[in-house]
C-alpha positions in Angstrom: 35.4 61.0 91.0 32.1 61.9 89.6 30.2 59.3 91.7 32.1 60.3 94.4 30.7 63.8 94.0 27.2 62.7 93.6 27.0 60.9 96.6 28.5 63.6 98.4 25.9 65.8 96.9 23.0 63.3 97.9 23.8 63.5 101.5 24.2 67.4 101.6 20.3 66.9 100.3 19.4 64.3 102.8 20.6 66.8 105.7 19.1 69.8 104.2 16.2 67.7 104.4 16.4 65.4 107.3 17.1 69.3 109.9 14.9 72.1 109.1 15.9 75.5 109.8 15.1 77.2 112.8 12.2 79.4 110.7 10.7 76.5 109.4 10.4 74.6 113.1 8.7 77.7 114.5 6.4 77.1 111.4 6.0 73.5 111.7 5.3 73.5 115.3 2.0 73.5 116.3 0.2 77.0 118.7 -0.9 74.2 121.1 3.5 73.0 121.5 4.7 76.5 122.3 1.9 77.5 124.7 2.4 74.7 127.1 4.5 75.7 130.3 6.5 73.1 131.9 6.7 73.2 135.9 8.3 71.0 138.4 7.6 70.6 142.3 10.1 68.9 144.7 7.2 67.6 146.6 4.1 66.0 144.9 1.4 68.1 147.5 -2.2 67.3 145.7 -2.9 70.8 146.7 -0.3 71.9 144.0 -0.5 69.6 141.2 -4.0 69.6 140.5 -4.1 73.6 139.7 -0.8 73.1 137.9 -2.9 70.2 135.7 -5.8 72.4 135.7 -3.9 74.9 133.7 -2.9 72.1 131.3 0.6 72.4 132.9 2.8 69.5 132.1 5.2 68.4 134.5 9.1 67.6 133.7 11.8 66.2 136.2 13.8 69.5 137.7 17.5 67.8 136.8 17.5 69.1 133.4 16.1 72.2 133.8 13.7 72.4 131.1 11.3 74.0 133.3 9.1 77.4 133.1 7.4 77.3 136.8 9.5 75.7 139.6 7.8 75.5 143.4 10.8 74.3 145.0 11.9 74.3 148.4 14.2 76.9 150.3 17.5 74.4 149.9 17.1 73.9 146.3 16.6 78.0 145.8 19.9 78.0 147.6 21.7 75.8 145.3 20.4 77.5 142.1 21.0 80.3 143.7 24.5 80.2 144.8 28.2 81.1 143.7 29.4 78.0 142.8 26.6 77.0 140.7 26.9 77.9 137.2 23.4 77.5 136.5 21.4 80.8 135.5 18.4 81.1 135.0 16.4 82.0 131.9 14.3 84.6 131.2 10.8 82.5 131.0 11.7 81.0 134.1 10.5 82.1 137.7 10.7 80.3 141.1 8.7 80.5 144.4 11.5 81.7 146.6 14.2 84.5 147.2 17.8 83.8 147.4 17.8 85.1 150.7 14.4 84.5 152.1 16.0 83.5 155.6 16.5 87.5 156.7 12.4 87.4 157.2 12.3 83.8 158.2 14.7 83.0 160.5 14.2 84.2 163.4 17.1 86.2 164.9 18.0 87.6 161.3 14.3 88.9 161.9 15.0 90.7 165.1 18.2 92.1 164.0 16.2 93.5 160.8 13.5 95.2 163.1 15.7 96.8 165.4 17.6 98.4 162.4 14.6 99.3 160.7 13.7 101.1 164.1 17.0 103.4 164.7 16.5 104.0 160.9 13.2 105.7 160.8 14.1 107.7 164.8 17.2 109.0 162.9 15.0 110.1 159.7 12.5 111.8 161.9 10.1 109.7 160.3 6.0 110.3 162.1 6.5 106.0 162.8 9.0 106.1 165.2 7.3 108.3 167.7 8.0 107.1 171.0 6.3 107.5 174.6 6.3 110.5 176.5 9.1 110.4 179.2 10.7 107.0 180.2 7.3 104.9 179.9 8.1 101.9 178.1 5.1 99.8 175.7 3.8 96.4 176.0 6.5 94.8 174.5 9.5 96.9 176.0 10.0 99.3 173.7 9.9 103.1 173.6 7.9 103.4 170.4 4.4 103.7 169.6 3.8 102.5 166.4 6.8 99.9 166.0 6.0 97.6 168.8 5.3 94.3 166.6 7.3 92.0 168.4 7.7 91.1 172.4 10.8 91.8 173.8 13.8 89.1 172.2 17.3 88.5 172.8 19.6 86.4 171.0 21.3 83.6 173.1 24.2 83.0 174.0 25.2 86.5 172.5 22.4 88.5 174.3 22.6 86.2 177.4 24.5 89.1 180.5 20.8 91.8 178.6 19.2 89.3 179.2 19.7 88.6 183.0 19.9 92.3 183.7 16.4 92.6 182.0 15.1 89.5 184.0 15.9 91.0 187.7 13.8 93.5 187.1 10.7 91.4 187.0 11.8 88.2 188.2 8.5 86.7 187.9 7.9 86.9 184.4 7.8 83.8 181.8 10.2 83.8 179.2 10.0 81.2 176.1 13.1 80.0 174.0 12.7 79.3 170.4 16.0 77.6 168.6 16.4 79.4 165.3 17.7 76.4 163.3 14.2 74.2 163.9 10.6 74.6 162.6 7.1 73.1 163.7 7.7 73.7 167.6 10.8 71.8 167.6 12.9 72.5 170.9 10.4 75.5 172.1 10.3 75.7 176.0 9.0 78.3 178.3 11.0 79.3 181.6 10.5 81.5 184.9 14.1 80.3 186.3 17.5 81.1 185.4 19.0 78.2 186.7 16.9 76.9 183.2 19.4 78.5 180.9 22.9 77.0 182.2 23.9 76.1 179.1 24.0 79.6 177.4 25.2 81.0 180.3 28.6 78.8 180.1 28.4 79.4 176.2 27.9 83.2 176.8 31.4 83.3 178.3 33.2 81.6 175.5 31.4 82.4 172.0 32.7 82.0 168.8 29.4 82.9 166.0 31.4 81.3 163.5 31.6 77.8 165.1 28.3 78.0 167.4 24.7 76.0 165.7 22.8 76.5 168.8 21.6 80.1 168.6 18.4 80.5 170.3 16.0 83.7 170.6 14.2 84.3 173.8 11.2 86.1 174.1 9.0 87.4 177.1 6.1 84.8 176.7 2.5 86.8 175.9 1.3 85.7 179.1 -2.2 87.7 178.5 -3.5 86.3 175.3 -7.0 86.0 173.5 -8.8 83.0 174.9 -12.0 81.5 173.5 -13.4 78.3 175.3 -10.6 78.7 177.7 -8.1 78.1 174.7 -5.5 79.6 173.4 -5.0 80.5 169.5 -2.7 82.0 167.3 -3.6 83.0 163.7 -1.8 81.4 160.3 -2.1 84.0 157.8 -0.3 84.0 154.2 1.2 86.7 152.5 2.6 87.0 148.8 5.3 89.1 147.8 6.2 89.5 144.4 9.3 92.2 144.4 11.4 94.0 147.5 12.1 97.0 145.1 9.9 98.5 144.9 8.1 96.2 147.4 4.6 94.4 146.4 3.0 92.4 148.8 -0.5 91.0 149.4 -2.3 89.6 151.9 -4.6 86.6 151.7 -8.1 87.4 152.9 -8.7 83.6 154.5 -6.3 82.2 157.0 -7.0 79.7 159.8 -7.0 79.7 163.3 -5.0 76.9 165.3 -6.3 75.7 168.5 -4.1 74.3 171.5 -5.9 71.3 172.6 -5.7 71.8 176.7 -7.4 74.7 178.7 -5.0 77.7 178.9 -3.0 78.1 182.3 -0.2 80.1 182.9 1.0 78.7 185.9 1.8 75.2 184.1 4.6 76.1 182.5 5.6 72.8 181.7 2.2 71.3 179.1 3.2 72.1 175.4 -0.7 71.2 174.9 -1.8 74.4 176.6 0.9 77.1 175.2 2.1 75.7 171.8 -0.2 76.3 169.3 1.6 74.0 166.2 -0.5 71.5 164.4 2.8 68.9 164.4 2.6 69.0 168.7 -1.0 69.4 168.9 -1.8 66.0 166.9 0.0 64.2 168.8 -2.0 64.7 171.6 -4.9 61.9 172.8 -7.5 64.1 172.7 -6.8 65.6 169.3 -9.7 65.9 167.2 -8.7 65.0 163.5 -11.9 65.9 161.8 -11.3 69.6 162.3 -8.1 69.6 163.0 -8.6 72.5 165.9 -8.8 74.7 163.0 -11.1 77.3 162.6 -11.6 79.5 159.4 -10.3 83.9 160.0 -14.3 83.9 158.8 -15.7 82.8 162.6 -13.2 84.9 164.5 -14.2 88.3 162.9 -18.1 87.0 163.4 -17.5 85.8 167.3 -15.2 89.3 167.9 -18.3 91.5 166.4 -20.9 89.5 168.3 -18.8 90.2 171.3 -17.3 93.4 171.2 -19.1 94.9 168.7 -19.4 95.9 164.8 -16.5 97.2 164.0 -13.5 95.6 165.7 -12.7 93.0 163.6 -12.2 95.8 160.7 -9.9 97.7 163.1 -8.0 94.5 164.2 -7.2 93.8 160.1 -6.2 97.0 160.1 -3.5 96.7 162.8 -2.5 93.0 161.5 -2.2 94.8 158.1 0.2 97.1 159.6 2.1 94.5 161.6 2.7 92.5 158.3 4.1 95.6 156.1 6.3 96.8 158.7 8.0 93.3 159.2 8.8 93.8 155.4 9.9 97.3 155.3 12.4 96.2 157.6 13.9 93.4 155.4 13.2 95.5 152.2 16.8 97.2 152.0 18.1 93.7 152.7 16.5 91.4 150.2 18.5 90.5 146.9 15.3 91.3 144.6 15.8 88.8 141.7 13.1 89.5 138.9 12.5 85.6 138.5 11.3 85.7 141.8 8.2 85.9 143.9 7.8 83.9 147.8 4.2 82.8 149.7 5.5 83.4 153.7 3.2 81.9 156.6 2.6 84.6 159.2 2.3 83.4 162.4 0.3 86.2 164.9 -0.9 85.9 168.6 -3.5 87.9 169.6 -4.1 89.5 173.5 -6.4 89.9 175.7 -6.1 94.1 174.4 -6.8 93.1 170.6 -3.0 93.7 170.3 -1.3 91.7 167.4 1.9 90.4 168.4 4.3 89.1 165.3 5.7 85.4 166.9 7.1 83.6 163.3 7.3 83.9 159.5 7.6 81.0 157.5 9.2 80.9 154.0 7.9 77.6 153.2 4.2 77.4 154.7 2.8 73.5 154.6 0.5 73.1 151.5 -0.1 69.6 153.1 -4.5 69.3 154.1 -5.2 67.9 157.1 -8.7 68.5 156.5 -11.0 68.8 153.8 -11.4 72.6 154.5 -8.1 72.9 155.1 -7.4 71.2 151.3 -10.2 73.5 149.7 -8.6 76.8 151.3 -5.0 75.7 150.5 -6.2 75.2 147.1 -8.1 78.5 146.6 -4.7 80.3 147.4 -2.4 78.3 145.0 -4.9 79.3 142.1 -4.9 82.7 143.3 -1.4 83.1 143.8 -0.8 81.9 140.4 -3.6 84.3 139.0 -1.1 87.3 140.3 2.5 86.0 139.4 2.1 84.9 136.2 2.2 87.8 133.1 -1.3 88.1 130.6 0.6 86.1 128.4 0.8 83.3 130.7 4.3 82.6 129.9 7.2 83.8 132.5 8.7 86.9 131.4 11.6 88.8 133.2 10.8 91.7 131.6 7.2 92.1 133.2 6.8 94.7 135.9 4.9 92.4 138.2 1.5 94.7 138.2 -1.3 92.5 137.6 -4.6 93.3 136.9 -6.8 94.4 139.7 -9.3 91.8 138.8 -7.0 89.2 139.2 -6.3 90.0 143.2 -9.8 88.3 143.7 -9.1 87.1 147.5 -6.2 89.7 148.0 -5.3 92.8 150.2 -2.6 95.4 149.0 -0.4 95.9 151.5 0.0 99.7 151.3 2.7 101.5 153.2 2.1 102.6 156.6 1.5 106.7 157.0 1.4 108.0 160.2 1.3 112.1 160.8 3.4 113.4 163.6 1.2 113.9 167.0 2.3 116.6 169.7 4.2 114.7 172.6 1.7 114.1 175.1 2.5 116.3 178.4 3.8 114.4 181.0 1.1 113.7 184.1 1.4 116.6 186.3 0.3 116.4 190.1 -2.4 118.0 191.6 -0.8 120.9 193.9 -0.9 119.6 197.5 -1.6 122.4 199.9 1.2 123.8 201.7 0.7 122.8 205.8 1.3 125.9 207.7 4.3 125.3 210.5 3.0 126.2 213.9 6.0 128.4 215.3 5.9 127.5 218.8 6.0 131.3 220.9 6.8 131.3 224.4 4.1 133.6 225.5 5.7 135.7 228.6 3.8 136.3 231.3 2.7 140.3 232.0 4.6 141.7 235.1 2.0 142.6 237.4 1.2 146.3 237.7 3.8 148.1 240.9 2.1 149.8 244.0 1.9 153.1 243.5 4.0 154.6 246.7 4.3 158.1 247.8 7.8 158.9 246.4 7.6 161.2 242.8 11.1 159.7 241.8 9.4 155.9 241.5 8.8 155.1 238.0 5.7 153.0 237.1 6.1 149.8 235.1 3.7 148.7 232.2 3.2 146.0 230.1 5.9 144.6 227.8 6.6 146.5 224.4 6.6 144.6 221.0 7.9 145.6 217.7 4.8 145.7 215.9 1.9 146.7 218.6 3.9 149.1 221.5 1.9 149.4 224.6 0.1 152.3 225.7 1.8 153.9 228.9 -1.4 154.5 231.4 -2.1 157.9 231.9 0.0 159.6 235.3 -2.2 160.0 238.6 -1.6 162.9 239.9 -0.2 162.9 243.1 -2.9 165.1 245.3 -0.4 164.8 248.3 2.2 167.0 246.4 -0.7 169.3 245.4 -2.2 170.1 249.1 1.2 171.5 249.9 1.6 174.0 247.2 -1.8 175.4 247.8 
């Protein structure tokens, strides 16, 4: 018995020994161990592992979870994200999307959102959603003077019987059709005919949301847009929000422009190399030039509109893309589950007219971090760095409990996106019309003839006649003759 007790006593030692308490693993654990974040990427882009290892980041497989810092892509959010998953999240954990970042990006989800947003602001009486005087409609078809972002959109098939009654008023217009299901210009195609759109006419008759995958938006196609060298352009802007409520967003101060690599025509409906402005069409063109890429750096833009229109439109065109951008996210604000181990990088897509009018086309929830050239690489990588200058606490450890306000030195490339104010203006008075002079209507008068004057004759009992009386101006009877026969008699 008592060597059974002694070696049950020896291996009571040997595990007091062999498994340290949890105080005396903090202790032996070196500063360097607990200071290293762990972060995982579902695609290896060089543009976002080199500032992860420039951190001294170390990378771990995603499976297991161990990670601190996940840039993940929109399908794995969902997953983590959703009801049947029993994975939650810890609270030194964040990830680079929103569990439902599809109300901004996909598309119809975005018109829907803005057209709420709209009646919400006229019913408030809010200064924003002042519209024009009378029935005068804007640019893009609407009513309102500060809320026209978008160009007219309908849904297909849903929207398909507004649609036609909107396209018989101006038969002539160009229409494009985006699916909302497909990214990098996949299935875009530009019409002028109905007879294009037979398939969502048939659909529009028998529709069931539920079961239908091919819901389309159609937009009047921006048919006046900013040319230089006889191309068109759209801009690729990113934007950084790090909370819906209250909402924090920031705008990157570099973007790019991409080039179409045809001269623009809009009678050639037909040539995706003149109209669609994605990198993954353009390219594949023959005369695609890969060494810039038909990029060209926000930087030249401002510095050719200056030169060209003068000093300061480029501040007032930032000003109105500024504008654009917060307005497309006070509109999704009230729909956004906010999780705090959240923040998302959206790719702004924005067309510019021939008016210096931005028009909002697409927003992206997973922009490509993927170079195509080495300026493209060097700005791609500026942003990551940034980015991760404003997402991540002081402590440089995730923390749910941090109110996402980072230090204003840290937003080194970065505009706040303040809200939009706007003070109530008078109505304008409608146009009135100079007062045409009233034409005077000639009364035709039948002008009668005077009776000539009657021979005097001898009798006294003949009356004399004179010249027709009027109303206003009675004739003056002659004064009487006398008759100097009847006087010699008296005498």
């Amino acid at each position: 018995m008592k060597k059974l007790k002694r070696q049950y006593d020896d291996q009571i030692v040997e595990r007091s020994v062999s498994r340290p308490s949890a105080r005396s693993r903090k202790r032996l654990e070196s500063p360097e161990t607990e200071k290293c974040l762990l972060y995982s990427t579902d695609g290896a882009k060089s543009t976002l592992t080199c500032n992860f290892e420039k951190r001294g980041w170390q990378q771990v497989p995603s499976i297991k979870g161990n990670w601190n810092f996940y840039w993940a892509c929109t399908q794995t959010c969902r997953y983590i994200f959703g009801i049947d998953q029993p994975y939650r999240m810890r609270p030194d954990q964040i990830i680079n999307h929103f569990p439902n970042s599809m109300e901004l990006s996909r598309k119809d989800l975005l018109i829907k959102n803005i057209k709420r947003y709209r009646k919400d602001l006229e019913r408030q009486g809010d200064p924003l959603a002042q519209t024009h005087a009378g029935l005068e409609l804007g640019i893009g078809g609407t009513r309102y003077l500060h809320l026209d972002i978008v160009p007219m959109t309908f849904v297909l098939p849903t929207d398909y019987n507004l649609f036609v009654e909107e396209f018989h008023k101006n038969p002539a217009s160009t229409w494009i059709v985006k699916p909302c299901s497909k990214s990098q210009g996949n299935g875009i195609f530009l019409v002028n005919k109905l007879s294009k759109l037979k398939k969502y006419a048939q659909e529009a008759r028998h529709f069931y949301p539920l079961l239908s995958r091919n819901i389309s938006v159609i937009s009047r196609y921006i048919d006046n847009p900013l040319l230089i060298g006889g191309k068109k352009f759209d801009l690729r802007l990113f934007v950084l929000v790090t909370t819906f409520n209250p909402l924090k967003a920031y705008l990157y101060n570099e973007g790019f422009c991409r080039f179409c690599t045809e001269r623009y025509d809009h009678t050639d409906i037909n040539n995706v190399f003149m109209h669609l402005t994605n990198v993954s069409i353009q390219k594949t063109n023959k005369v695609y030039n890969s060494t810039h890429g038909g990029k060209w750096p926000v930087q030249n833009l401002w510095l050719y509109l200056d030169s060209l229109r003068g000093g300061n439109v480029s501040t007032i065109l930032w000003a109105r893309i500024c504008e654009t951008i917060r307005h497309s996210l006070d509109a999704v604000a009230p729909v956004m589950s906010n999780d705090r181990h959240c923040f998302e990088v959206y790719g702004y897509d924005i067309i510019i007219d021939s008016n210096l009018k931005p028009w909002l086309i697409e927003i992206n929830s997973s922009p490509s971090m993927h170079a195509t050239t080495p300026n493209d690489r060097m700005l791609k990588s500026r942003l990551i760095d940034n980015v991760l200058d404003v997402v991540m606490p002081p402590s440089g450890m995730p923390d749910d409990h941090w109110d996402k306000s980072p230090d204003p030195s840290r937003l080194t490339n970065f505009t706040v996106l303040a809200p939009v104010v706007k003070k109530m203006e008078p109505p304008a008075p409608l146009p009135v019309a100079a007062p045409t002079p009233k034409k005077k209507r000639k009364l035709k008068t039948v002008k009668k003839k005077r009776a000539p004057p009657a021979k005097q004759e001898d009798d006294d009992d003949d009356e004399e006649e004179g010249p027709i009386k009027s109303s206003k101006h009675p004739a003056r009877r002659p004064p009487a003759v006398p008759n100097i026969k009847t006087r010699i008699i008296q005498r």
